[in-house]
ZAROLUM-536406 format. One record per residue: residue in one letter; y, x, z of N, C-alpha, C in turn. Coordinates in Angstrom, 3 decimals, padded with zeros to 6 digits. Example, Ala and Ser with C-alpha at 12.3 -4.5 7.8 and 13.67 -1.06 7.14 Angstrom:
REM residues 2
{r 'A' {-005.690 013.190 007.800} {-004.500 012.300 007.800} {-003.300 013.200 007.800}};
{r 'S' {-002.250 012.850 007.080} {-001.060 013.670 007.140} {000.030 012.900 007.870}};
REM end
This chain:
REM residues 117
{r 'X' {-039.025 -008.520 -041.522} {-039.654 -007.278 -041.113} {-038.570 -006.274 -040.735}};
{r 'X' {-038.938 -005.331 -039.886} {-037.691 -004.671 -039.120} {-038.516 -003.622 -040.058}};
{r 'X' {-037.343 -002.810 -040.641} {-037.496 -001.508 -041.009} {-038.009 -000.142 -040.228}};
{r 'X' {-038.808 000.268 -040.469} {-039.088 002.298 -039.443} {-037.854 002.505 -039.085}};
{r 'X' {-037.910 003.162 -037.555} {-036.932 004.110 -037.565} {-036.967 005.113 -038.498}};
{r 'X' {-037.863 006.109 -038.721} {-037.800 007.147 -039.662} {-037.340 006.782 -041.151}};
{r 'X' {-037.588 005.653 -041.563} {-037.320 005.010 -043.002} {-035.811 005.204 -043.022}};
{r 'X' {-035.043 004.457 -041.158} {-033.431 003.787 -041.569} {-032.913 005.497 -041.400}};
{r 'X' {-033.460 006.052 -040.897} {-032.911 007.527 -040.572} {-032.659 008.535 -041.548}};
{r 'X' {-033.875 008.688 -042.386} {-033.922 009.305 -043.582} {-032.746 008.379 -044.501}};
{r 'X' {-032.535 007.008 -044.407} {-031.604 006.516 -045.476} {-030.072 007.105 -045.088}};
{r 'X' {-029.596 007.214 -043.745} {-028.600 007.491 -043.342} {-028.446 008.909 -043.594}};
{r 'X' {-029.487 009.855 -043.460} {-029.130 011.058 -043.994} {-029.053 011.239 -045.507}};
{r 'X' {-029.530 010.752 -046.271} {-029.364 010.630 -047.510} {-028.316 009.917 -048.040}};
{r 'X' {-027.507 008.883 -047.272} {-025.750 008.333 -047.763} {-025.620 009.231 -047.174}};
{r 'X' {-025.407 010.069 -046.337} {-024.671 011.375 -046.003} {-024.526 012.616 -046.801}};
{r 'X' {-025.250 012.697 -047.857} {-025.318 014.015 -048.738} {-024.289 013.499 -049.822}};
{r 'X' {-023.433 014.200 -049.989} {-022.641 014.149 -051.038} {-023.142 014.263 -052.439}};
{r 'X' {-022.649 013.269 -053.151} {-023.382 013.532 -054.570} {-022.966 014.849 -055.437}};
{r 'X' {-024.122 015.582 -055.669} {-023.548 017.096 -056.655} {-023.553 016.656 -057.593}};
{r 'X' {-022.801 016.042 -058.255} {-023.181 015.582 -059.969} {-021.589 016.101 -060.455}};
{r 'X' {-021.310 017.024 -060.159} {-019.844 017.351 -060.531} {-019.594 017.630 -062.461}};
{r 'X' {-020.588 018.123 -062.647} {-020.809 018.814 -063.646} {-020.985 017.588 -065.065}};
{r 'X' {-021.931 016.469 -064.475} {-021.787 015.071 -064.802} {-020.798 014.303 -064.890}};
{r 'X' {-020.613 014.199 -063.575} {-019.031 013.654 -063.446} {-018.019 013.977 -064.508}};
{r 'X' {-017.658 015.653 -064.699} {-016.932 015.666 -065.204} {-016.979 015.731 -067.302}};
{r 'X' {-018.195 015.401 -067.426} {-018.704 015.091 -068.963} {-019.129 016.460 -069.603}};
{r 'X' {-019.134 017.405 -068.663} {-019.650 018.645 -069.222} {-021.004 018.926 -069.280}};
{r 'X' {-021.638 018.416 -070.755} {-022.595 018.463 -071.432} {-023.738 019.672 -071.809}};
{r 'X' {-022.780 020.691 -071.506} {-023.453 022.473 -071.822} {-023.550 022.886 -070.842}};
{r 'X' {-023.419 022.651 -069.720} {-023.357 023.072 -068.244} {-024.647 023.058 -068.081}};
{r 'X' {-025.378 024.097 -067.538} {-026.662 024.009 -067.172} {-027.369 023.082 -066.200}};
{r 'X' {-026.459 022.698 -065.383} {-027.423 021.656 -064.489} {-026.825 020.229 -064.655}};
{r 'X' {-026.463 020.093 -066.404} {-026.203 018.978 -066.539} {-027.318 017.966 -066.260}};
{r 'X' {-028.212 018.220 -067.068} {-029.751 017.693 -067.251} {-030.036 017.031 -065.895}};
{r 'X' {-030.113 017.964 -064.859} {-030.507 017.612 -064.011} {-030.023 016.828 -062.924}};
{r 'X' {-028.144 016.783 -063.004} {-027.755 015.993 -062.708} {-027.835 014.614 -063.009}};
{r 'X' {-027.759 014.524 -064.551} {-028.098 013.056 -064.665} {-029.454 012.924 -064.625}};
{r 'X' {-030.692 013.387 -063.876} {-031.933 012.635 -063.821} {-031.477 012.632 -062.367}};
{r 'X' {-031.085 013.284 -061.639} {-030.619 012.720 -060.342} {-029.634 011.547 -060.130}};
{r 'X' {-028.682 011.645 -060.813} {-027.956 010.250 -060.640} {-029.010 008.970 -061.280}};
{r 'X' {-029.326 009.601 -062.140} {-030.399 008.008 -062.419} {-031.373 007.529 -061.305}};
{r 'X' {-032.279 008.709 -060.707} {-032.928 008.637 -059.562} {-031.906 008.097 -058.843}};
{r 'X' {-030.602 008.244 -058.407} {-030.000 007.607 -057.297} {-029.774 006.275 -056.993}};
{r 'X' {-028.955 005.576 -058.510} {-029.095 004.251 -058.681} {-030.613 003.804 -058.076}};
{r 'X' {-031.494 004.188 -058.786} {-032.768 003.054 -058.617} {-032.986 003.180 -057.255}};
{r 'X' {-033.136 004.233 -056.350} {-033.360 004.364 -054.725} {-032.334 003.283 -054.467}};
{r 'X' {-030.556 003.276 -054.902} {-029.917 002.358 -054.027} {-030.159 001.383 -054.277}};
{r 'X' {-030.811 000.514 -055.198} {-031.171 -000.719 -055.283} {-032.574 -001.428 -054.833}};
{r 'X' {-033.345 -000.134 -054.854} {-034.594 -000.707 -053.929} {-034.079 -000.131 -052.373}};
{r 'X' {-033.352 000.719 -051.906} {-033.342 000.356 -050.484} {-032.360 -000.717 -049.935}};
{r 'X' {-031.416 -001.299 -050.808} {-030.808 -002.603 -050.955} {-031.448 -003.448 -051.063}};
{r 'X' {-032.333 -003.859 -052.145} {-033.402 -004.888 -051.903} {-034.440 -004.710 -050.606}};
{r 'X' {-034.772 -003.701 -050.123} {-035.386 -003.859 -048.879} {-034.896 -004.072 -047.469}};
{r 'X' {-033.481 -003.804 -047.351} {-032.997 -004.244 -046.308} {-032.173 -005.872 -046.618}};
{r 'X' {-032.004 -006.100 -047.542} {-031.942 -007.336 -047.904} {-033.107 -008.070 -048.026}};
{r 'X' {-034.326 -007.690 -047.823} {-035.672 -008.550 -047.880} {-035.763 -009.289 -049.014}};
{r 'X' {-034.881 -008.793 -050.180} {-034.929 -009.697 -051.590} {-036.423 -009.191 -052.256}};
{r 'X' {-037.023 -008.301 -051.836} {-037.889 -007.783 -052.934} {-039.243 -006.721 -051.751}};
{r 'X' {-040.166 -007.018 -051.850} {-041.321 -006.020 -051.255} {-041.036 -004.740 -051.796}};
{r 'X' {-040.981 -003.571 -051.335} {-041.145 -002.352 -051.421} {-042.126 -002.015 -052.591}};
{r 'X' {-041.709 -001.080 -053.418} {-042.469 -000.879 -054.486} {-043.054 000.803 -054.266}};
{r 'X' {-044.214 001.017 -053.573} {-044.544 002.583 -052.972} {-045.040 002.912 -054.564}};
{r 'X' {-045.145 002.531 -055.441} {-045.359 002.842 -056.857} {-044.108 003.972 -057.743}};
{r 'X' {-042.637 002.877 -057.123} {-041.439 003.648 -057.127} {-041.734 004.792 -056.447}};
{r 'X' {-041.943 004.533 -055.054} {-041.264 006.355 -054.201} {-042.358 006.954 -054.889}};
{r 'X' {-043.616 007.101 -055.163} {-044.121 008.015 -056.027} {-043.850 008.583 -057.293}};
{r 'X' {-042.924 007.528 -057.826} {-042.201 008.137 -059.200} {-041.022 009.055 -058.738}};
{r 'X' {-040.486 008.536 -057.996} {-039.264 009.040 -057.639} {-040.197 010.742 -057.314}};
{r 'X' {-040.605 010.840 -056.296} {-041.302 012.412 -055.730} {-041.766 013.218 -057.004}};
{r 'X' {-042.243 012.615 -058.051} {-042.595 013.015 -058.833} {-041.393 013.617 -059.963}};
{r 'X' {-040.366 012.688 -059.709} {-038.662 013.654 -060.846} {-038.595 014.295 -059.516}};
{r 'X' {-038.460 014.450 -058.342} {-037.768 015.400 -057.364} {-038.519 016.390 -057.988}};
{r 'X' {-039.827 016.738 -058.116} {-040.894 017.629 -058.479} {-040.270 018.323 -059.828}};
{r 'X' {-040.319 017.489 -060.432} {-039.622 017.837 -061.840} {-038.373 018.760 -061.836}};
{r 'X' {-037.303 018.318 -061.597} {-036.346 018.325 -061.514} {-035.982 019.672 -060.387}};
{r 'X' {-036.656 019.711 -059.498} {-036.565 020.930 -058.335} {-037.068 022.027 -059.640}};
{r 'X' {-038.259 021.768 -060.694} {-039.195 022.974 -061.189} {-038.053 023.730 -062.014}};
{r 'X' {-037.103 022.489 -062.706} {-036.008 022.724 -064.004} {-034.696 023.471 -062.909}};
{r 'X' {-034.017 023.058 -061.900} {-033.776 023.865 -061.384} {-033.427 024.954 -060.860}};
{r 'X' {-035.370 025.312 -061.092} {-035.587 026.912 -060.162} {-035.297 027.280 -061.551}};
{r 'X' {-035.512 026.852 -062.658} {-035.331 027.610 -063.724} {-034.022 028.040 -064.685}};
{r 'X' {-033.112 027.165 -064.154} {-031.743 027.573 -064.450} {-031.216 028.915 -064.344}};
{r 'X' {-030.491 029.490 -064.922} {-029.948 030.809 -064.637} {-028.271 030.488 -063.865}};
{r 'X' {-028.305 029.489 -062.477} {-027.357 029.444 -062.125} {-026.859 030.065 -060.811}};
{r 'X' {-025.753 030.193 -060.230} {-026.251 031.159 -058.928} {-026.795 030.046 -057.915}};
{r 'X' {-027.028 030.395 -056.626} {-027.981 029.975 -055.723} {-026.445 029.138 -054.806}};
{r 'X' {-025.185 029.160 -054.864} {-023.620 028.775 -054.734} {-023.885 027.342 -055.547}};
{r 'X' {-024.112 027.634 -057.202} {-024.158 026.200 -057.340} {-025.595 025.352 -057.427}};
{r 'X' {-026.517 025.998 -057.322} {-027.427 025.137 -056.670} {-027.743 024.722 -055.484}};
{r 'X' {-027.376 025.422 -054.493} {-027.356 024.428 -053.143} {-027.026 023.156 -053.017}};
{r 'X' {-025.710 022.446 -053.395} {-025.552 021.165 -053.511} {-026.963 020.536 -053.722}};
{r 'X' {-027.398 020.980 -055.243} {-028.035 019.827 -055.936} {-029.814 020.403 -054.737}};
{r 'X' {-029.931 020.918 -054.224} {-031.193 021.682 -053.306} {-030.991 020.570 -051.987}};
{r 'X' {-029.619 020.739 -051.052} {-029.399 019.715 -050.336} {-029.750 018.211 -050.383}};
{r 'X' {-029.090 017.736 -051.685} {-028.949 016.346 -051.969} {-031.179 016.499 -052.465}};
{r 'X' {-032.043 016.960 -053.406} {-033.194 016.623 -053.575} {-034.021 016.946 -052.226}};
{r 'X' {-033.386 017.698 -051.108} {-034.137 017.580 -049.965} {-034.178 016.216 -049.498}};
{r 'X' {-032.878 015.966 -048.876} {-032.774 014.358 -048.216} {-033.218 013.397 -049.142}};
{r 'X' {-033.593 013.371 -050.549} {-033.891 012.148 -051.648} {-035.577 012.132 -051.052}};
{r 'X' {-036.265 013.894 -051.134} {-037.440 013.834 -051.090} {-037.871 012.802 -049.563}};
{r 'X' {-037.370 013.322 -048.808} {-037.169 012.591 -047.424} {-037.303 011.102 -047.559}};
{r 'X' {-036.573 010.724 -047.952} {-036.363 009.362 -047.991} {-037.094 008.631 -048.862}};
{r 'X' {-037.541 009.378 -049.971} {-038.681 008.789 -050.808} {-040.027 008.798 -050.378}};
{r 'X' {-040.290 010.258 -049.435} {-041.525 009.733 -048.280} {-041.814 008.992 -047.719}};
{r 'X' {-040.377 008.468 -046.887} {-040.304 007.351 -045.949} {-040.430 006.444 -046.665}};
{r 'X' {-040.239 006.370 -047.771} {-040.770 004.768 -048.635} {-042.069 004.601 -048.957}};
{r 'X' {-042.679 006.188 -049.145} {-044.214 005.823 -049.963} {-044.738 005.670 -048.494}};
{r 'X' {-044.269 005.615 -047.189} {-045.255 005.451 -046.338} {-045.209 004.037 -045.409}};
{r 'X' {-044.340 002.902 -045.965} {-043.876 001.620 -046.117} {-045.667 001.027 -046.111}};
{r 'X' {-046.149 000.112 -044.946} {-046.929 -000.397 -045.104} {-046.998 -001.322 -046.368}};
{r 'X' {-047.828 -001.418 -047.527} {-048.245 -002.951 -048.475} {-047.978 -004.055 -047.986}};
{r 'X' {-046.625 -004.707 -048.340} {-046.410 -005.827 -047.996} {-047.242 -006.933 -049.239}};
{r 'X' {-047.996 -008.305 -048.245} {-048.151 -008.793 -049.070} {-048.328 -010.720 -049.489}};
{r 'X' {-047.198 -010.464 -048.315} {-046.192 -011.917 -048.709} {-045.225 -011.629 -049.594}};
{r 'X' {-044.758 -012.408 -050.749} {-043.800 -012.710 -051.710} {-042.558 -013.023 -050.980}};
{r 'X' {-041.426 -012.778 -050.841} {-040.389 -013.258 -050.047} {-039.739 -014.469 -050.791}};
REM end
């Protein structure tokens, strides 16, 4: 199966966003948008391995996932807005959950495959 254009497009803009997990990265635990960095890096892994398994055709698309996934963007955008951080260091992490939301659309809108590969 040939992938959407809009699917491979949204993926390419999304390896294009730099990961904001600086705060993660660097093990700083009291940092306010620690939290939310690591539910974003966790969200990240699982996107790169199901859009790896889908362009590898190892595995049918799971639109069960991109609805979970939209659902921590949801989350995670709400925790966020609620930080007392400036609007300097939330842009990164605003950038990077735009292009995730993007690309997790383009998955929940992945026709039901329903041959087993």
């Amino acid at each position: 199966m040939t992938l959407q254009p809009a699917l491979v497009r949204a993926y390419e803009r999304w390896r294009q966003v730099e990961l904001p997990f600086r705060n993660l990265e660097a093990g700083r635990r009291r940092a306010p948008t620690y939290d939310v960095e690591n539910d974003l890096d966790h969200l990240h892994s699982s996107l790169c391995t199901q859009m790896d398994e889908l362009m590898t055709q190892a595995r049918s698309p799971q639109r069960s996932a991109a609805g979970e996934a939209l659902a921590v963007l949801a989350h995670v955008e709400s925790r966020l807005g609620e930080l007392g951080v400036s609007y300097e260091e939330k842009q990164p992490l605003l950038e990077y959950i735009t292009a995730t939301r993007e690309l997790a659309e383009e998955l929940e809108r992945l026709p039901p495959w329903t041959a087993e590969r």
